[in-house]
Each structure stands twice: as structure tokens, then as C-alpha cells.
Backbone as CSV, one residue per row, in Angstrom:
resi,resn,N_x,N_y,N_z,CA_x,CA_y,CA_z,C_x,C_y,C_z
1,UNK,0.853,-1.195,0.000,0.000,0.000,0.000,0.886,1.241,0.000
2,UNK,0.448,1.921,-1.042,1.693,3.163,-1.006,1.494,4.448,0.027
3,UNK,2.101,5.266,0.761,2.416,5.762,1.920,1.414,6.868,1.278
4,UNK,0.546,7.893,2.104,-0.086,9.059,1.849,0.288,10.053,2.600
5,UNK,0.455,11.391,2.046,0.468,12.554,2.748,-0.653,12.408,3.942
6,UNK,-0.371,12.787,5.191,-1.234,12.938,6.421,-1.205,14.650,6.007
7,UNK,-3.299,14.910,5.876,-3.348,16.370,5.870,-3.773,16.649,7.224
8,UNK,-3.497,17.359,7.915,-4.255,17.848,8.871,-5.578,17.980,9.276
9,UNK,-6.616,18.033,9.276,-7.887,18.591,9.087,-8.229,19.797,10.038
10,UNK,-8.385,21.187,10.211,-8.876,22.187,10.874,-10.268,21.399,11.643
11,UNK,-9.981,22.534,12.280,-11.080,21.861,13.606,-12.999,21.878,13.100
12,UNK,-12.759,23.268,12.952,-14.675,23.446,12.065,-14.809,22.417,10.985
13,UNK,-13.639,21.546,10.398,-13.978,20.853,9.578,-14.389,19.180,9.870
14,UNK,-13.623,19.202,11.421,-13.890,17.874,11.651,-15.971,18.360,12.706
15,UNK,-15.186,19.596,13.266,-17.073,19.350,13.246,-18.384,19.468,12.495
16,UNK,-17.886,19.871,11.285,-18.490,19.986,10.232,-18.901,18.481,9.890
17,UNK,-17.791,17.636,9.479,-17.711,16.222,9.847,-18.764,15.460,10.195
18,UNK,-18.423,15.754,12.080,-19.755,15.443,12.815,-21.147,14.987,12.603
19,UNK,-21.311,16.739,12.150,-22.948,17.044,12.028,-23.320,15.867,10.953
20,UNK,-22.688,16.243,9.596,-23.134,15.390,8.575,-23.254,14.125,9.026
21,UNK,-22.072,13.321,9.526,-22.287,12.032,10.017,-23.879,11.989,10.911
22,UNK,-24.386,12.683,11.562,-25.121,12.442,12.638,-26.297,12.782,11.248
23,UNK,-26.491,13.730,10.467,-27.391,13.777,9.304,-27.842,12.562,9.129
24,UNK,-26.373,12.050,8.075,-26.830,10.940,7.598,-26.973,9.371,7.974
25,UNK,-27.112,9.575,9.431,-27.464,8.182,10.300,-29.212,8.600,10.984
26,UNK,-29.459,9.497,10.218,-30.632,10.161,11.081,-30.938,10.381,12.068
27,UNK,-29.961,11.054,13.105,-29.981,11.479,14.461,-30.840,12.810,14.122
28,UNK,-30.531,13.464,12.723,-31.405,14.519,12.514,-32.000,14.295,11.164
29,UNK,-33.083,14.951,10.720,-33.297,14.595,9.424,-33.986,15.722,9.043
30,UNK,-33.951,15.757,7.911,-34.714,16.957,7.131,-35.596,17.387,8.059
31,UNK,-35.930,19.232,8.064,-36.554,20.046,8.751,-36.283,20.216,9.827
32,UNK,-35.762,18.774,10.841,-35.351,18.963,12.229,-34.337,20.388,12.332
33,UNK,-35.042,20.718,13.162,-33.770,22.061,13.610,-32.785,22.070,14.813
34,UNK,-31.860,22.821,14.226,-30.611,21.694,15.519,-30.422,22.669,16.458
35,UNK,-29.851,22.523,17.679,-29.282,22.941,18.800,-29.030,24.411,18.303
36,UNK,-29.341,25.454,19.292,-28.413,26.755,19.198,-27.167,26.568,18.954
37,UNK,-26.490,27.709,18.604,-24.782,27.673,18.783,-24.236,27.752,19.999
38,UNK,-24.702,28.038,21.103,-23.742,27.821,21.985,-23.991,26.721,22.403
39,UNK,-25.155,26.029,22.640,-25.665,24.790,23.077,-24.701,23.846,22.347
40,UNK,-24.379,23.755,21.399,-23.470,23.006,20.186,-21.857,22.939,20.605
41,UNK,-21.929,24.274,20.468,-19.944,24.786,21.239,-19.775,24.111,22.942
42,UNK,-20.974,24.446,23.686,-21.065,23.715,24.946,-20.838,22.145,25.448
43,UNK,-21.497,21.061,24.006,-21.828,20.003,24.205,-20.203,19.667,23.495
44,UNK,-20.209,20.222,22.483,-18.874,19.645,22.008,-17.228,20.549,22.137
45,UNK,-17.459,21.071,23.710,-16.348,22.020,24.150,-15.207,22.646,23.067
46,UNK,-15.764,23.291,22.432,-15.216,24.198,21.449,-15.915,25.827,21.267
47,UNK,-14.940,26.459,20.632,-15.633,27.822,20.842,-17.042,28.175,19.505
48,UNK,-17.694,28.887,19.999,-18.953,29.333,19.240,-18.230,29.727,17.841
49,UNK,-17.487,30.725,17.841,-16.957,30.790,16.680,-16.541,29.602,15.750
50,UNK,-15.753,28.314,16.209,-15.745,27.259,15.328,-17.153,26.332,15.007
51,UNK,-18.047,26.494,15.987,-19.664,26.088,15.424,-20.097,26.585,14.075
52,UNK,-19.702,28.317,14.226,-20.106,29.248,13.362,-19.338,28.828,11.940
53,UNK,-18.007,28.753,11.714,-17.024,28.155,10.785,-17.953,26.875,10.114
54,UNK,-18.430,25.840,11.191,-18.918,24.525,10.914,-20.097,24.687,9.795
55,UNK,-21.245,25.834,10.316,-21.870,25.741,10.378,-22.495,26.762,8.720
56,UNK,-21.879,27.654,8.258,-21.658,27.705,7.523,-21.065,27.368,5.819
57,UNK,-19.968,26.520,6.815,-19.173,25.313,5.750,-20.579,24.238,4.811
58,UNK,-21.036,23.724,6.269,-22.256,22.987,5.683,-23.922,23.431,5.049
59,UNK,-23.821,24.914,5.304,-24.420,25.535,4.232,-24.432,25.710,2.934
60,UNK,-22.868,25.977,2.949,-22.616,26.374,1.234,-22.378,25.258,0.971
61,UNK,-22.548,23.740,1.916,-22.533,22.675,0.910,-23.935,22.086,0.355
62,UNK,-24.951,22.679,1.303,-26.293,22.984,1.152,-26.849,21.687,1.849
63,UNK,-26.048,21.228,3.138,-26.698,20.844,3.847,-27.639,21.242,5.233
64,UNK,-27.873,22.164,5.283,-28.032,22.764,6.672,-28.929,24.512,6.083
65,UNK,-29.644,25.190,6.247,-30.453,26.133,6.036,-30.358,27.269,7.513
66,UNK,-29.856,28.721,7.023,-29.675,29.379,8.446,-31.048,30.519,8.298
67,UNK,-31.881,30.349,9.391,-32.777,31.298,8.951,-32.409,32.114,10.332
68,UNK,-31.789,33.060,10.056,-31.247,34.527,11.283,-32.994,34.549,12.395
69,UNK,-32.957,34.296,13.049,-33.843,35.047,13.966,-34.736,33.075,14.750
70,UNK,-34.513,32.668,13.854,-35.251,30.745,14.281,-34.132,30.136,14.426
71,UNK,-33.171,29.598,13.714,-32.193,28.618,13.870,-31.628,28.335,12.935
72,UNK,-31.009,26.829,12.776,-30.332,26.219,11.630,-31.337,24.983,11.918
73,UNK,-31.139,24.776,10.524,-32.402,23.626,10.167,-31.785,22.551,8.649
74,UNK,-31.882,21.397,8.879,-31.237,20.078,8.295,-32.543,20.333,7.366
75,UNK,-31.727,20.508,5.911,-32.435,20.752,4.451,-32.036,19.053,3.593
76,UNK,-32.715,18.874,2.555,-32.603,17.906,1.518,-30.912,18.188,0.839
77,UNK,-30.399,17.268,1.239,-28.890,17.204,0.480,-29.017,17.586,-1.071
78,UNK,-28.244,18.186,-1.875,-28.372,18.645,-3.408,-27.441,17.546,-4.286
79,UNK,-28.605,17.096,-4.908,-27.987,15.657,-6.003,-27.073,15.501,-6.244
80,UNK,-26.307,16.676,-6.493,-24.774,16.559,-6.545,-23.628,16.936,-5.841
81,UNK,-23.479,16.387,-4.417,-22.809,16.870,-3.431,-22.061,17.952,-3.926
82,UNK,-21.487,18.735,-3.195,-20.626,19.981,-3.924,-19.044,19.679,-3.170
83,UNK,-18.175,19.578,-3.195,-17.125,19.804,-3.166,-16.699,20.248,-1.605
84,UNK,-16.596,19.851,0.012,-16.695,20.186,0.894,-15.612,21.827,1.097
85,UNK,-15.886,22.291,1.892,-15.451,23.615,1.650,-13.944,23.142,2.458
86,UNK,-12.630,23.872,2.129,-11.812,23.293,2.396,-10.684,24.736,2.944
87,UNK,-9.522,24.403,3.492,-8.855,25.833,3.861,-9.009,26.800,5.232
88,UNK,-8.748,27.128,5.342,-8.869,28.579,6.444,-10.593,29.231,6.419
89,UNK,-11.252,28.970,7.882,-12.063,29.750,8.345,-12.196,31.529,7.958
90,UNK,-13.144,32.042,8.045,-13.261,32.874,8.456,-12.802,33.498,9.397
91,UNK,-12.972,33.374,11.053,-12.465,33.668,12.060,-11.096,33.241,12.037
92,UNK,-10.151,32.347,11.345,-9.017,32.250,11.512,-8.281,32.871,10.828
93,UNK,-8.866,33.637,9.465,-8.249,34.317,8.743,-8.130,35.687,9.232
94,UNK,-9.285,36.165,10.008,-9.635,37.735,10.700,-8.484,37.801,12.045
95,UNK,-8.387,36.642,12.638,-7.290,36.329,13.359,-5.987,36.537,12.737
96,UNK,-5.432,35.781,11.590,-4.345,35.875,11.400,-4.233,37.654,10.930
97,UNK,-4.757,38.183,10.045,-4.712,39.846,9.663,-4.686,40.404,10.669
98,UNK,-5.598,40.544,12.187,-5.477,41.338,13.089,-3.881,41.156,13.853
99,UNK,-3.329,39.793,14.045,-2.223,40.123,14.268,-0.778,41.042,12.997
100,UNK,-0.636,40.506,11.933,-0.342,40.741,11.432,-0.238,42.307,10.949
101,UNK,-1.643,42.707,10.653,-1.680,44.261,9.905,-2.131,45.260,11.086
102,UNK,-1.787,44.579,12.424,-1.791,45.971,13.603,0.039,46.422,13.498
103,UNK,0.921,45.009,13.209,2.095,45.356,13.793,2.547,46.272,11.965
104,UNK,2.065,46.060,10.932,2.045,46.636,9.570,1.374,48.441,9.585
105,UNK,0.461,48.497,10.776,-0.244,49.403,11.051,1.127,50.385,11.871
106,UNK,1.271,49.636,13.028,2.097,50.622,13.580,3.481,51.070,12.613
107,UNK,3.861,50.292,11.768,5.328,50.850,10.984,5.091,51.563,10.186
108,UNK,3.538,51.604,9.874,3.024,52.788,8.821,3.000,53.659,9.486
109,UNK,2.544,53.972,10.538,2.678,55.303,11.216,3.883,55.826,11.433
110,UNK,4.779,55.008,11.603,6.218,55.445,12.160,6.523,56.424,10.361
111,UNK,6.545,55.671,9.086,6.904,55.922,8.176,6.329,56.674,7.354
112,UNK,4.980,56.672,7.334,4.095,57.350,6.487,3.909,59.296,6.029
113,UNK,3.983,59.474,4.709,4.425,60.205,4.415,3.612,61.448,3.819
114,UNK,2.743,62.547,3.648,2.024,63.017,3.529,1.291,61.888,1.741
115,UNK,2.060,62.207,1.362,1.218,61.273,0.086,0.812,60.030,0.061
116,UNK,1.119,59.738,1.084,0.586,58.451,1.907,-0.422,58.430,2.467
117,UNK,-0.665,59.666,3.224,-2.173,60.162,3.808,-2.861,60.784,3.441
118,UNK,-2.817,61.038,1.724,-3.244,61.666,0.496,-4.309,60.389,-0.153
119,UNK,-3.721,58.899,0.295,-4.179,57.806,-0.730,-5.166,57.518,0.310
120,UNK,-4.839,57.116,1.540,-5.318,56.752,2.425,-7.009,57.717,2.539
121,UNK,-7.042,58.833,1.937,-7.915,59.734,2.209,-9.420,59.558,1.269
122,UNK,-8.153,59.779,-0.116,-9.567,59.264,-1.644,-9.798,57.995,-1.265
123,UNK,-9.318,56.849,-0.575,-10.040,55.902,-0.133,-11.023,56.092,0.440
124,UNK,-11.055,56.380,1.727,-11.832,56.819,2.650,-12.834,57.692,2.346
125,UNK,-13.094,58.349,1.235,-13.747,59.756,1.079,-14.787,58.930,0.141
126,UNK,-14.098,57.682,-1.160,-14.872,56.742,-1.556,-16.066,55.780,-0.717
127,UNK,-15.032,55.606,0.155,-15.918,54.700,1.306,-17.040,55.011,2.007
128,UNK,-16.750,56.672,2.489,-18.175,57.113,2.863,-18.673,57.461,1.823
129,UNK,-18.686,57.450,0.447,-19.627,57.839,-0.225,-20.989,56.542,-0.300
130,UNK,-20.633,55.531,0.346,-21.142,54.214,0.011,-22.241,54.093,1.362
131,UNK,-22.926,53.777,1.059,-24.568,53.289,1.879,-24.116,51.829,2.592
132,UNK,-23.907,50.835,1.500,-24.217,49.582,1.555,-23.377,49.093,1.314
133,UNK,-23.101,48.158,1.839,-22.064,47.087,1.594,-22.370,46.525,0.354
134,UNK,-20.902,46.136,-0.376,-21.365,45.312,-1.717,-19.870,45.177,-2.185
135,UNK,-20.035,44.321,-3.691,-18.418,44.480,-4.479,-18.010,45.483,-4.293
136,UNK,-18.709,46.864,-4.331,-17.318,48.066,-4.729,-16.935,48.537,-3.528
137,UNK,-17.908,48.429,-2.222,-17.418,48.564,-1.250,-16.064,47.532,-0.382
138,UNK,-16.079,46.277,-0.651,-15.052,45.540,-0.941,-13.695,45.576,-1.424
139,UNK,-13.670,46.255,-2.613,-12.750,46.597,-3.452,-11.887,47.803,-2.486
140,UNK,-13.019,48.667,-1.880,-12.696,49.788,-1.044,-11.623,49.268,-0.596
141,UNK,-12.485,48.674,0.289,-11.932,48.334,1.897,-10.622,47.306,1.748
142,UNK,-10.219,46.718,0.477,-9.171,46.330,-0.193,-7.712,47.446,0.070
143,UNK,-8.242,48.362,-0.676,-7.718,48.744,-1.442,-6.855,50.124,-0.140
144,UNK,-7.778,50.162,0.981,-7.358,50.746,1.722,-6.294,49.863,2.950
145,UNK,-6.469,48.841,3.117,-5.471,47.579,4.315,-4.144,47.538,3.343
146,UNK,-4.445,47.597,1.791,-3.110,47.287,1.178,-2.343,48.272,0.768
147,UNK,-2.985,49.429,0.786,-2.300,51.111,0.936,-1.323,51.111,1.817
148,UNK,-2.013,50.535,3.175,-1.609,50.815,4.424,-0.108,49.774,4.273
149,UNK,-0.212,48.936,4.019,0.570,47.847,3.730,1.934,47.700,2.530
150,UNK,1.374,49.118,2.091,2.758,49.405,0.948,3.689,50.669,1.548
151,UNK,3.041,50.888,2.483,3.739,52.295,3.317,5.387,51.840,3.629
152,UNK,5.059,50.736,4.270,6.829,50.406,5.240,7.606,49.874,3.683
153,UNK,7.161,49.531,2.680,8.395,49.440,1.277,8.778,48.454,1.330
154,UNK,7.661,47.072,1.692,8.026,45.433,1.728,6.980,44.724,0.801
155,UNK,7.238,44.697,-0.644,6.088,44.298,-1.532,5.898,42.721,-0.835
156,UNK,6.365,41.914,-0.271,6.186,40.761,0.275,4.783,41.163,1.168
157,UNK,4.824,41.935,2.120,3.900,42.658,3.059,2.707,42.581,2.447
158,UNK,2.697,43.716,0.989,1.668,44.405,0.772,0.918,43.329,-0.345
159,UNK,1.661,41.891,-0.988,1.022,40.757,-0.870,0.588,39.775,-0.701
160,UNK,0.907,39.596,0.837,0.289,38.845,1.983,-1.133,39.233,2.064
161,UNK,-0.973,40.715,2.732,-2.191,40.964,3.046,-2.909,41.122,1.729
162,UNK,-2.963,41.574,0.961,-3.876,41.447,-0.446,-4.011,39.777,-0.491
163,UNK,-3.273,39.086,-0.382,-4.031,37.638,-0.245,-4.803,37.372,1.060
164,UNK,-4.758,37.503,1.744,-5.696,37.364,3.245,-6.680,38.020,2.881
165,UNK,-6.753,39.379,2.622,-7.792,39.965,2.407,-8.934,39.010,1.280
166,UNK,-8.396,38.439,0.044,-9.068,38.004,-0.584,-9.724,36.728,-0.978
167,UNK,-8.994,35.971,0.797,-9.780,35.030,1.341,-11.181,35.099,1.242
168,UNK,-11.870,36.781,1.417,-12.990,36.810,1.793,-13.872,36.783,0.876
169,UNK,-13.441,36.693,-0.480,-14.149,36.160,-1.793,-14.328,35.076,-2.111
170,UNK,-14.331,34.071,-1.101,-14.688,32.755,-1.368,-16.141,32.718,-0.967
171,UNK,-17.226,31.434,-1.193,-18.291,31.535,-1.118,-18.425,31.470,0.477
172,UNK,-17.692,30.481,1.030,-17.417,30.676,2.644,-18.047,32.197,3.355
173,UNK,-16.790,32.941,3.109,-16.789,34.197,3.754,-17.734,35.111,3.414
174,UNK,-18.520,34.763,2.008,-19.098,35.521,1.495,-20.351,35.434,2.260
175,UNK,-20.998,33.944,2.532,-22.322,33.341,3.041,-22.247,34.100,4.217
176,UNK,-21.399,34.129,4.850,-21.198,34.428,6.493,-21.504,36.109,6.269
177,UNK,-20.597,36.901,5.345,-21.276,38.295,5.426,-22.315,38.612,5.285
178,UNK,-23.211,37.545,4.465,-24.728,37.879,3.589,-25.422,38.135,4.723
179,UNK,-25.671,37.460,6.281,-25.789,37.221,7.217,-25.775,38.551,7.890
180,UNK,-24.740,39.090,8.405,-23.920,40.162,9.654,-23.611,41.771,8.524
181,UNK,-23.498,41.523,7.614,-23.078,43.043,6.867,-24.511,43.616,6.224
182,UNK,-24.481,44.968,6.843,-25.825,45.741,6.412,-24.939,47.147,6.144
183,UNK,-25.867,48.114,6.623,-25.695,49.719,6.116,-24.800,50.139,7.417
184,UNK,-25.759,49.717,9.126,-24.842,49.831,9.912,-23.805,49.507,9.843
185,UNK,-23.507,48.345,10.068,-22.087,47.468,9.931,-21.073,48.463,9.073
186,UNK,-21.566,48.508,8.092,-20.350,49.362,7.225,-20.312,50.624,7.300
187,UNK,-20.925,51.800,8.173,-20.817,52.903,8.726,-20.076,52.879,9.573
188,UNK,-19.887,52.131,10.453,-19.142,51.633,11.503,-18.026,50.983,11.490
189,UNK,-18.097,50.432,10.290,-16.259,49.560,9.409,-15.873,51.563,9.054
190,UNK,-16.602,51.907,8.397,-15.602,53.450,8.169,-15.159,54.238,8.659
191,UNK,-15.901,54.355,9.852,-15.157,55.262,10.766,-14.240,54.448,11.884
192,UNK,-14.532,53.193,11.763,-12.760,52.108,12.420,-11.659,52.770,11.367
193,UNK,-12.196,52.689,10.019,-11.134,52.874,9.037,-10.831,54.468,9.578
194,UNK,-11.629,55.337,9.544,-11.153,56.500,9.851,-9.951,56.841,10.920
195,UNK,-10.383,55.968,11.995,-9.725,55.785,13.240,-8.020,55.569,13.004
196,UNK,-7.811,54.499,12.051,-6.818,54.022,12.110,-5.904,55.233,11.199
197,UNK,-6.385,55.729,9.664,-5.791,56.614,8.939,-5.226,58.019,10.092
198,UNK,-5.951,58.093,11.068,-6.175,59.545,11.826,-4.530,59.388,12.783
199,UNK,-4.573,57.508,13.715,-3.548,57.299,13.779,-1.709,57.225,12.990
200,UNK,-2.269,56.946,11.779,-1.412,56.941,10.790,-1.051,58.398,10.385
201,UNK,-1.567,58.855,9.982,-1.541,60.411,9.709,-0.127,60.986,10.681
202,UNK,-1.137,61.437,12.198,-0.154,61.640,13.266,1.024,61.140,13.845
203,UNK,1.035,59.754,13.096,2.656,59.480,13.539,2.786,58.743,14.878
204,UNK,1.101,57.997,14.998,1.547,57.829,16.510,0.921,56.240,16.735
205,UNK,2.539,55.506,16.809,2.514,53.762,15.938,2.027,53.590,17.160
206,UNK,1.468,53.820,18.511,1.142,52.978,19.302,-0.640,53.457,18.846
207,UNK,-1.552,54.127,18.685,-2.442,54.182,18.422,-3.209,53.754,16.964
208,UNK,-2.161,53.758,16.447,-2.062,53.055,14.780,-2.334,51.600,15.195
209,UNK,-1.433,51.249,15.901,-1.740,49.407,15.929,-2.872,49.131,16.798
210,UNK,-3.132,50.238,17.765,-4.544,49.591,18.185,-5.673,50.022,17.925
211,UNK,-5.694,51.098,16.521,-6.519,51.069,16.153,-7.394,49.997,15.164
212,UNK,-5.865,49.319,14.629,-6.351,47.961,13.500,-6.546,46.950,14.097
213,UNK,-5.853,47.051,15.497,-6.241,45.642,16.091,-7.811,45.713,16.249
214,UNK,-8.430,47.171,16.694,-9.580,46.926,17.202,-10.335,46.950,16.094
215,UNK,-10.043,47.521,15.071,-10.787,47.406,13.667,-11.167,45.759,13.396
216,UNK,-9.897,45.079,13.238,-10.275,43.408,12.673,-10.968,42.861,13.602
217,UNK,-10.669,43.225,15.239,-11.326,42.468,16.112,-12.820,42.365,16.658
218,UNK,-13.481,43.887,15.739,-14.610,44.456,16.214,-15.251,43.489,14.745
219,UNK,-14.684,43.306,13.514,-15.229,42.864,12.282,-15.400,41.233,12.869
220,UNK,-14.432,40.728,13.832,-14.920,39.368,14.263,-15.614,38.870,15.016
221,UNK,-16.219,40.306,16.131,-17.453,40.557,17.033,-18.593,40.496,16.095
222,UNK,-18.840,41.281,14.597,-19.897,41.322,14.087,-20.413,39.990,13.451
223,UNK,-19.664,39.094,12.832,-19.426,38.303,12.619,-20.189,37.030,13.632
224,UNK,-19.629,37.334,15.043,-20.467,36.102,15.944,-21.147,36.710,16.468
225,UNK,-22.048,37.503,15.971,-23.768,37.700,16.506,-24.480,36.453,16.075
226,UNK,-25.399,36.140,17.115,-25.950,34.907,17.259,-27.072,34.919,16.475
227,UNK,-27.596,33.395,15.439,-27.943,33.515,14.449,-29.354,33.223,15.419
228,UNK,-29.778,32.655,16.640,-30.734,32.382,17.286,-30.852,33.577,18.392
229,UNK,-32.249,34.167,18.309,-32.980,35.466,19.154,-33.179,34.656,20.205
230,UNK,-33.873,33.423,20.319,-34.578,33.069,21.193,-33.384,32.389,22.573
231,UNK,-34.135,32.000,23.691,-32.921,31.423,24.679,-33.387,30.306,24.466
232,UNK,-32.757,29.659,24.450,-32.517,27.689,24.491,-32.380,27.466,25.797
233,UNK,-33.134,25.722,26.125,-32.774,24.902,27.184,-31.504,24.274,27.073
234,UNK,-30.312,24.288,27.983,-28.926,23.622,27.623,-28.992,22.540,28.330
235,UNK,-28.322,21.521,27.908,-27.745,20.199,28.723,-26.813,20.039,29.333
236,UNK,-26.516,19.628,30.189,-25.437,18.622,30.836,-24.737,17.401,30.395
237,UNK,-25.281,16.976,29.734,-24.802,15.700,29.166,-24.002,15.981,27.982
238,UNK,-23.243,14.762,28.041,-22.003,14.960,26.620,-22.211,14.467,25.866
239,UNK,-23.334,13.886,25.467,-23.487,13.445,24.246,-23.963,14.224,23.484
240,UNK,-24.290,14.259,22.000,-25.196,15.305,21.040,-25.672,13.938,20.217
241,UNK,-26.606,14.358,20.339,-27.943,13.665,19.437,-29.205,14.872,19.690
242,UNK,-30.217,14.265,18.673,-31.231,15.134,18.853,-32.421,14.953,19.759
243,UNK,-32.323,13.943,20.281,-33.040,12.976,21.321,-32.744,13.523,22.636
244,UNK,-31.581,14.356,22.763,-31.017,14.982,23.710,-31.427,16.432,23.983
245,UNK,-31.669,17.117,23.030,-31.348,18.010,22.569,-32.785,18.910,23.193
């Protein structure tokens, strides 16, 4: 038998895993609606955010249906399985950028040069011209992390983050915004953005980096708003089935 690469598997993927397995032994079955998210993260001691990763994954494979305000609910599998979603989370990608483009944040401030806070500006001036989130607002908000990111004069830098950033064009990240990004949300992404340029501007790398830290970290707060209004009964027990539940 010839030897195989051992891949790793990320964690939302083995609970992603899970669920399906428990699908398709009929612990749940079509329409049944499953456990809240924390009830889920609780039973299977992991954080809400990797439920959220899970739980999504098995959306865009179109097993699982999220209706914001009722629950998640086990839909009819699609004839032609799709391709399981594979790679870096959401939350692990917002993770890796917040470390990354706070400490990119502060060397821009140290370095940044009036025509630097010239680019940084027609960004920004674009950005509030925008209502709603969408492609061009995207492109924005691109176009402004990798500005920031060409400041310190490390093209390696400035395409890292242009690849992280464009993690978020996968159908993954995309499902998850359709969800959490409205008119608020992105009034509130602009003036984080404002926050951080204002740091940059002034020259002052310790408020620069925490302004991006709190920028990515506030985008991963919006992100785990809970897709269930209502309060759930929780268990004690370690098992998950729906018999439990």
C-alpha cells in the first residue's frame, strides 16, 4: 500500500464532519432544527466561533439552512454533493490579519508620508460615499489595508495581506457576510477605518496598531452575533444527538 500525505484537518472541519455524520445516520433529518450555537460549542467544548465556521461550511454545501432570527435547520442534500469547503475559516483568517496588519499598522505610522495620507484619504472619502455594503465597497476596503501595507516598502507585506484579504471572496466568507453586513455594519467599518488613517496620519505607531487591532477584532465581534434570538434549554450531558437536545 503506497504511503499518503497525512493532511491535517482544521477543527470546524472535523465538526463539520460530525454534524453530517449524525445527518446521515438520522440522528437529525430533514426540517429537524438543531441545537443553538452555543448549546453546540457547549456540548462539544469548542468555541462558538468554530460552530459558526462549521456551520456555515455545511451551508454552502447545502446541507443545513440558516434562517437569522429561528435557527439552523437540516435541508434535503443537493444531487450533486458539492465539493466540501476546504482551507482557512473565516475567524481564523480575521485572526491571522489582526495580528499581522496591527504590527504593519504601527510601521506605517512610524513611516508614512504626507502622500501616503493623500491615498489613504480618496479611499476613505470613496468609502463614505457608500450606503451599503457590496463588491465596490469591498474593493474599497481592499484597497485601503493594502495602501496601508505598501507604506513600510516590503512588496512581500503588501502581498500577503492582499491575499488574506481576498480570502474573503470565497463563497465561505461571502455566506457568512450575507448574514452580519448591512448599512450599519459598514458605517461603523468606516469610521474604524477612519480611526486608524487619523492614527497613521499623526505618527503615533502605538495608536495606529490599536486602532487595527480593534478594527479586525470588532469585524470578528460582528461576525459572531448569534444567528438564534430566542434562549434555548442547555444540557449537561455529553453526548449530542437530537433525542437529547
Amino acid at each position: 500500500m503506497p504511503i499518503e500525505t497525512i493532511v491535517p484537518r482544521r477543527l470546524y472541519r472535523q465538526v463539520a464532519d460530525q454534524l453530517r455524520q449524525l445527518f446521515d445516520s438520522g440522528e437529525y433529518v430533514v426540517g429537524d432544527r438543531l441545537p443553538p450555537e452555543r448549546e453546540l460549542a457547549e456540548r462539544m467544548g469548542i468555541s462558538r466561533p468554530t460552530i459558526r465556521e462549521a456551520l456555515i461550511a455545511l451551508e454552502v454545501e447545502g446541507r443545513v439552512r440558516i434562517r437569522v432570527g429561528s435557527g439552523i435547520y437540516v435541508v434535503k442534500p443537493p444531487p450533486v454533493p458539492p465539493v466540501p469547503t476546504s482551507g482557512e475559516g473565516p475567524f481564523e483568517l480575521l485572526r491571522a490579519r489582526e495580528f499581522l496588519e496591527s504590527a504593519i499598522a504601527e510601521e506605517a505610522a512610524r513611516l508614512a508620508k504626507p502622500a501616503d495620507v493623500a491615498v489613504l484619504d480618496e479611499i476613505l472619502e470613496k468609502m463614505a460615499s457608500k450606503a451599503n455594503p457590496d463588491h465596490v465597497t469591498i474593493a474599497l476596503d481592499r484597497a485601503f489595508h493594502t495602501a496601508i501595507a505598501t507604506i513600510p516598502g516590503n512588496a512581500v507585506l503588501t502581498r500577503v495581506v492582499g491575499e488574506l484579504f481576498d480570502q474573503r471572496l470565497t463563497p465561505f466568507f461571502e455566506r457568512l457576510s450575507s448574514y452580519f453586513e448591512d448599512p450599519t455594519t459598514w458605517q461603523a467599518a468606516v469610521e474604524e477605518h477612519r480611526h486608524i488613517r487619523d492614527a497613521i496620519a499623526a505618527g503615533d505607531m502605538v495608536r495606529a496598531k490599536a486602532a487595527m487591532r480593534n478594527h479586525l477584532g470588532k469585524s470578528q465581534e460582528r461576525f459572531s452575533r448569534s444567528f438564534n434570538k430566542s434562549k434555548s434549554r442547555t444540557t449537561s450531558e455529553g453526548t449530542f444527538s437530537r433525542h437529547s437536545a
